[in-house]
N, C-alpha and C positions, 0 to 999 in steps of 0.2 A: 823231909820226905824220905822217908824205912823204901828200901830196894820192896818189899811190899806194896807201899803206894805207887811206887816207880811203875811197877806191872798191873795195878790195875789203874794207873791214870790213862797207861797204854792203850789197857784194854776199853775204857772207856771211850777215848777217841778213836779209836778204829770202827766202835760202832756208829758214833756219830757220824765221825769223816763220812764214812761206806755210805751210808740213809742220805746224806744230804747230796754227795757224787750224784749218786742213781736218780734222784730227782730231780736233779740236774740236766743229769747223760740222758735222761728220756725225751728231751725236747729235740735231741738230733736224730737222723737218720739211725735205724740199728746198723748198719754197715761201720756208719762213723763212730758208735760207739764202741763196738769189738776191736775195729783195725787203729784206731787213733786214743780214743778215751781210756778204753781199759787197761793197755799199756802202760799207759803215761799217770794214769789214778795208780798202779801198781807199784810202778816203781817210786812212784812219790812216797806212798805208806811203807816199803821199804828202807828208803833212806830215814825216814822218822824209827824204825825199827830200830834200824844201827845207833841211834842216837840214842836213845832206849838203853841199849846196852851198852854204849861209853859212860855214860850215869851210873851205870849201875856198877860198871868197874871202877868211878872214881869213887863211888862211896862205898867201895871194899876198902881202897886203902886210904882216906878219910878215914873211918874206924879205926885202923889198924894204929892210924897215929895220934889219936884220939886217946887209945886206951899202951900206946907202949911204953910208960912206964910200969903197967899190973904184968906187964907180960913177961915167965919166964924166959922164954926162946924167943930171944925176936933180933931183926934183921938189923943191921946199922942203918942208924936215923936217916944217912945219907941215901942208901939204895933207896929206902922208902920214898923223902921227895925227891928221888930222879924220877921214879917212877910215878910220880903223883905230877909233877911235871910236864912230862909226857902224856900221860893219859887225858890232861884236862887241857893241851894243844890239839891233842888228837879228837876232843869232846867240841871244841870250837872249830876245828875247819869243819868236824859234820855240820854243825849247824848250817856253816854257809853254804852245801850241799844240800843240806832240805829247803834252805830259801830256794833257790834255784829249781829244784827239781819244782818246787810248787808254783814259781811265776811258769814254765814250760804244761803243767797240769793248766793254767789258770789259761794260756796263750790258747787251748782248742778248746775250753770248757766255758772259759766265759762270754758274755755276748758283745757285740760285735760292740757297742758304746763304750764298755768299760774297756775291752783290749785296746782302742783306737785310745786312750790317755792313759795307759799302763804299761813304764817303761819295761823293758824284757832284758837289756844288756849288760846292766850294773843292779844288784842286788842294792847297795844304797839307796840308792834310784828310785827302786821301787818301795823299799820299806818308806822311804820319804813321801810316796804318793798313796802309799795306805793310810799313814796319818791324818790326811783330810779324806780319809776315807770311813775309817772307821773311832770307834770311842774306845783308842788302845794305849793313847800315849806312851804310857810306862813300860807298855808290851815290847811295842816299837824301839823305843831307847834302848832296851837291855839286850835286842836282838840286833841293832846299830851296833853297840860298842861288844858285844859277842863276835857277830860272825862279821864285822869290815873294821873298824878300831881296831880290834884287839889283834885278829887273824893278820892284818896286816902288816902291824908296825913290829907284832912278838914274833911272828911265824914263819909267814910265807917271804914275806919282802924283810928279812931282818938284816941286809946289808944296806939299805937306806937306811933304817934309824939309828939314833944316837947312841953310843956304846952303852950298855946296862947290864944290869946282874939279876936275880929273884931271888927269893928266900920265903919259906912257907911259912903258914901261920896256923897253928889248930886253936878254935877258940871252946868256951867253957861249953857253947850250945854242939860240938861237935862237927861244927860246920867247917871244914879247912878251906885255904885259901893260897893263891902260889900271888906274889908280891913283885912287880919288877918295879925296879928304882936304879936311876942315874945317879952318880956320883955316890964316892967310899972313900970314906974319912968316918974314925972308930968313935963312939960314944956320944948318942945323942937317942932321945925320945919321941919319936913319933906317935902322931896319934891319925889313928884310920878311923874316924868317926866316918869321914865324907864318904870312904872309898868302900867301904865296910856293909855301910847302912845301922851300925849300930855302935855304942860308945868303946874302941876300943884301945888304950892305949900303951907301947910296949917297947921296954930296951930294945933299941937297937946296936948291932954292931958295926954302923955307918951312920952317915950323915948325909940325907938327899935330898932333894929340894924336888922332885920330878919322883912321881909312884902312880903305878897303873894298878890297880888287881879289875882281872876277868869277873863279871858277875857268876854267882855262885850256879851250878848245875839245875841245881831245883826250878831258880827263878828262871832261867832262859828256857826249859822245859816247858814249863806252864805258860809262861810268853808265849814260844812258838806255836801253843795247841791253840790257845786264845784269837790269837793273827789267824792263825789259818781257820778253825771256823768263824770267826766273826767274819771275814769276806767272804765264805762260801754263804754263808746267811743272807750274808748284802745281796749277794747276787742273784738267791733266791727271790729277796724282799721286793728288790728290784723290779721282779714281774716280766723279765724282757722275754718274755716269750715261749710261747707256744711255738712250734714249727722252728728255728731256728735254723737260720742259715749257713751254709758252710761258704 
């Protein structure tokens, strides 16, 4: 996905999101839609904005290390993945900030059947109960092991988990990847077919038995857009109502 597609997958789902909201938000009172709905549809299409643009800064420096061997001037390899590092920790906890913002959209916007079995306080939780919700499986997974897997064990809570290290990967299609692995002992080959999704296998300069990699930007992107309208759909499908109660 070219920072090109990136901007117009945007812009496509903000017209979608928007179209399906409003026919939505019209079954409630206008009061409740101005002072409750339009807020909470706002800031939700914002936090997907931000997310937007962590993308689109991790596939500047993706490129950047993609191509720096052609490059005259270029930074040491190391600044590069600190900062590819960084960026793609800071690309994952957005996510789990637009789940959230969207189960808080979904708590006054959906009707009263679907909120009363749709947990609100653990994003797990809830991705778990969109699964028998909707036909996303793969969506679901990669936005599991994104924004509660990955965010947790690499991130936010990283004095619980097991002591580990990362090392980055750019592979031939241009797609990079930051790598956390347990355990370092020199000379051994690993192969990230599993971890990858595609046949990759490469010197390493350790030996680990335990490897995490974050799924790729692209994929958790298109996920997240997929999740979120396909339940706004549902809910339409649904039919629950004309007049809707607060």
């Amino acid at each position: 996905m070219s920072a090109q597609n990136i901007n117009e997958v945007g812009s496509t789902f903000e017209e979608e999101f928007l179209k399906i909201i409003n026919s939505i938000a019209e079954k409630y009172p206008l009061r409740y839609q101005k002072e409750i709905i339009s807020p909470n549809r706002q800031r939700c299409f914002e936090f997907f904005q931000r997310l937007v643009i962590r993308a689109e800064e991790i596939q500047k420096i993706e490129f950047e290390m993609h191509i720096w061997d052609q490059l005259r001037e270029r930074r040491p390899m190391k600044d590069i993945q600190l900062e590819f590092v960084n960026k793609t920790e800071s690309f994952h906890q957005q996510v789990y900030a637009c789940v959230s913002s969207f189960i808080k959209l979904l708590s006054y916007l959906a009707p009263k059947e679907f909120k009363d079995e749709m947990p609100i306080k653990r994003n797990s939780k809830f991705l778990k109960f969109l699964n028998e919700k909707i036909d996303a499986r793969r969506e679901v997974e990669i936005l599991e092991k994104s924004s509660n897997e990955y965010r947790v064990k690499y991130i936010d809570h990283i004095s619980q988990a097991p002591s580990h290290d990362w090392m980055t990967h750019s592979g031939p299609d241009g797609k990079a990847y930051v790598i956390y692995f347990e355990g370092r002992e020199s000379g051994s080959i690993i192969d990230l077919t599993e971890y990858l999704n595609s046949p990759i296998r490469i010197l390493s300069p350790f030996s680990a038995t335990l490897f995490f990699v974050p799924p790729h930007q692209s994929d958790v992107l298109s996920s997240y857009i997929t999740i979120v309208l396909e339940t706004l759909k549902l809910i339409i499908s649904s039919n629950h109502g004309a007049n809707q109660t607060i």
